[in-house]
C-alpha positions in Angstrom: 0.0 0.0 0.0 1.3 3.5 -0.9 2.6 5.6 2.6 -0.3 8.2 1.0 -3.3 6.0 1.0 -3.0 5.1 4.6 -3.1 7.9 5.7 -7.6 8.3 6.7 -8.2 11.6 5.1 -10.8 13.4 2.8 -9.3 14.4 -0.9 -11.0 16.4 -2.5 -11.9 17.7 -6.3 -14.0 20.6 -6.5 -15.8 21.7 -10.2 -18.9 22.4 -11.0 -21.6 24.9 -12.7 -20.4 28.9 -12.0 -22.0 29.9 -8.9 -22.2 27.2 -7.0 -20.0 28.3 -4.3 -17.1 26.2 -5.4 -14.1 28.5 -3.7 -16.5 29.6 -0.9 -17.3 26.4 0.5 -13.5 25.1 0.3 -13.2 28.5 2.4 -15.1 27.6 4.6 -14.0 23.5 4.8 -10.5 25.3 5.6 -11.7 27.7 8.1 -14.1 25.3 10.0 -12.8 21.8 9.3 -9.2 22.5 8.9 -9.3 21.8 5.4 -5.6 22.9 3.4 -7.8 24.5 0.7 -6.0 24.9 -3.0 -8.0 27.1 -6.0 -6.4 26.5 -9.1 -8.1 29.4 -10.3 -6.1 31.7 -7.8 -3.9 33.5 -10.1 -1.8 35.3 -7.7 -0.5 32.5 -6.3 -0.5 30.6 -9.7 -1.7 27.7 -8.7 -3.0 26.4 -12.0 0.3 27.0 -13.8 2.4 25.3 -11.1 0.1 21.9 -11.4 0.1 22.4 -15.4 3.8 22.3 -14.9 4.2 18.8 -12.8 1.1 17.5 -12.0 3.0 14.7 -9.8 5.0 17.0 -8.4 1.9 19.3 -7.1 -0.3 16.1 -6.3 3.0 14.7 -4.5 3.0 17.7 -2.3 -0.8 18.0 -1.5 -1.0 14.7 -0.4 2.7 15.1 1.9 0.1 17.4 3.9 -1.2 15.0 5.8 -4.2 16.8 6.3 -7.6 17.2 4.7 -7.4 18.7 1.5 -9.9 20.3 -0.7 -9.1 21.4 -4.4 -11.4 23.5 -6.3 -11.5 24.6 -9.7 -14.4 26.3 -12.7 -12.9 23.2 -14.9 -12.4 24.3 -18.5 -14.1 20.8 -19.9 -13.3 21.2 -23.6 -9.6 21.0 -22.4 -8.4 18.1 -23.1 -5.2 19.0 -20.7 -8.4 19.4 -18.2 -9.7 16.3 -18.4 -5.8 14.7 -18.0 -5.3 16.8 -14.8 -8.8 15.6 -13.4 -7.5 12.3 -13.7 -4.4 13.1 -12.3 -6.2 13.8 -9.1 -9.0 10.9 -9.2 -5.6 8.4 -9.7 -4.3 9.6 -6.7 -7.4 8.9 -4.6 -9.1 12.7 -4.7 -12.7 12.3 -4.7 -14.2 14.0 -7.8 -17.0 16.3 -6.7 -19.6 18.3 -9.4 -21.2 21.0 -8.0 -24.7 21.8 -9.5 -28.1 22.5 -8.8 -30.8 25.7 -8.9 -29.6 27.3 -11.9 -31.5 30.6 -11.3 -29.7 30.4 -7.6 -26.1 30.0 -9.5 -27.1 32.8 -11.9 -28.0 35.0 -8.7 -24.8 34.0 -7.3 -22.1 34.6 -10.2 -23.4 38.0 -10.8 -22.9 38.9 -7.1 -19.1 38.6 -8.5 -17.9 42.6 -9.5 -15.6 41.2 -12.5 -18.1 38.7 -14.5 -20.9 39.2 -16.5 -24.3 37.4 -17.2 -23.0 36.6 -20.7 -19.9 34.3 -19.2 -22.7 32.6 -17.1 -24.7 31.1 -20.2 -21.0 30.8 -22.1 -19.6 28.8 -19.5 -22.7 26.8 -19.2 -23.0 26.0 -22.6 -19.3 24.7 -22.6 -20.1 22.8 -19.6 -23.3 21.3 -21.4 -21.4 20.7 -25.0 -18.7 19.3 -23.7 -21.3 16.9 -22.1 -18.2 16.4 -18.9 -20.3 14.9 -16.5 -22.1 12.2 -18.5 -18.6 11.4 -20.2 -16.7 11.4 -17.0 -19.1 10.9 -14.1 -17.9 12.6 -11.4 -20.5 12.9 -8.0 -22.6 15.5 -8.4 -23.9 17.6 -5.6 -26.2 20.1 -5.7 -25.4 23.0 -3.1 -28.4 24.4 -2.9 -31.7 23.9 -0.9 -35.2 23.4 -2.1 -35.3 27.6 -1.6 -32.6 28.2 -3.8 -30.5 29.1 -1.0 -26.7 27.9 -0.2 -26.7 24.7 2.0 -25.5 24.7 5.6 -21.5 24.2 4.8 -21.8 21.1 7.4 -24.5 19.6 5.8 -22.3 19.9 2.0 -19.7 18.0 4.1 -21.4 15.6 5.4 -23.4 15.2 1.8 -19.7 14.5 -0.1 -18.5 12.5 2.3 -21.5 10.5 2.2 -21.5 9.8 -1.5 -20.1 7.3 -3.1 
């Protein structure tokens, strides 16, 4: 058995739908569960480019942490590099998580973002749907909101990934 898989630990692989609180639940998993929490989309700390450039080496490092680690991402699913660095992470035991649900609720949410505008929503949606990622790839899908539309309790998300299969 590899020194990494025996350690008891949640990996996780955050993508999913814009506005589905991707980044803010990680957050929050790092600030109330101890979570290490990694954004590949964090371009100040060029996180992306630095996995693009040795995916072992980056994956090597995460999983040295010994810790809980959550890794979230918007996914670019026409990629093809994408799809190989998803893969990367599922081979070395991260749990692939989709985030999805009320689509009015994730429009709400991305707009609440100063830099983006409704046009990227439907753009990035309709990559997301053409690329048809989820029914090629199956990751577990989630749905992070509640039956009002509104964000789930983050300890309930936890306990909803964790639960899945």
């Amino acid at each position: 058995m590899d020194e990494h898989q025996a350690i008891e630990r949640d990996l996780l692989l955050i993508t999913g739908i814009p506005g589905t609180g991707k980044t803010c639940f990680a957050d929050k998993f790092a600030k109330e569960f101890g979570f290490l929490h990694h954004d590949l989309e964090d371009q100040q700390a060029q996180t992306l480019n630095r996995f693009n450039a040795n995916p072992a080496h980056f994956i090597g490092q995460l999983l040295n942490e010994k810790k809980n680690v959550v890794v979230t991402w918007g996914f670019g699913p026409d990629c093809e590099r994408s799809v190989f660095l998803v893969q990367q992470l599922r081979s070395a035991g991260f749990k692939w998580i989709w985030f999805d649900g009320n689509r009015p609720a994730a429009l709400r949410e991305f707009q609440k973002r100063a830099t983006v505008q409704q046009i990227d929503f439907y753009r990035q949606m309709y990559r997301i749907e053409e690329s048809r990622i989820v029914e090629r790839l199956k990751p577990t899908v989630i749905n992070s909101f509640d039956d009002r539309g509104q964000f789930k309790p983050t300890k309930q998300l936890l306990a909803e990934i964790r639960a899945s299969k």
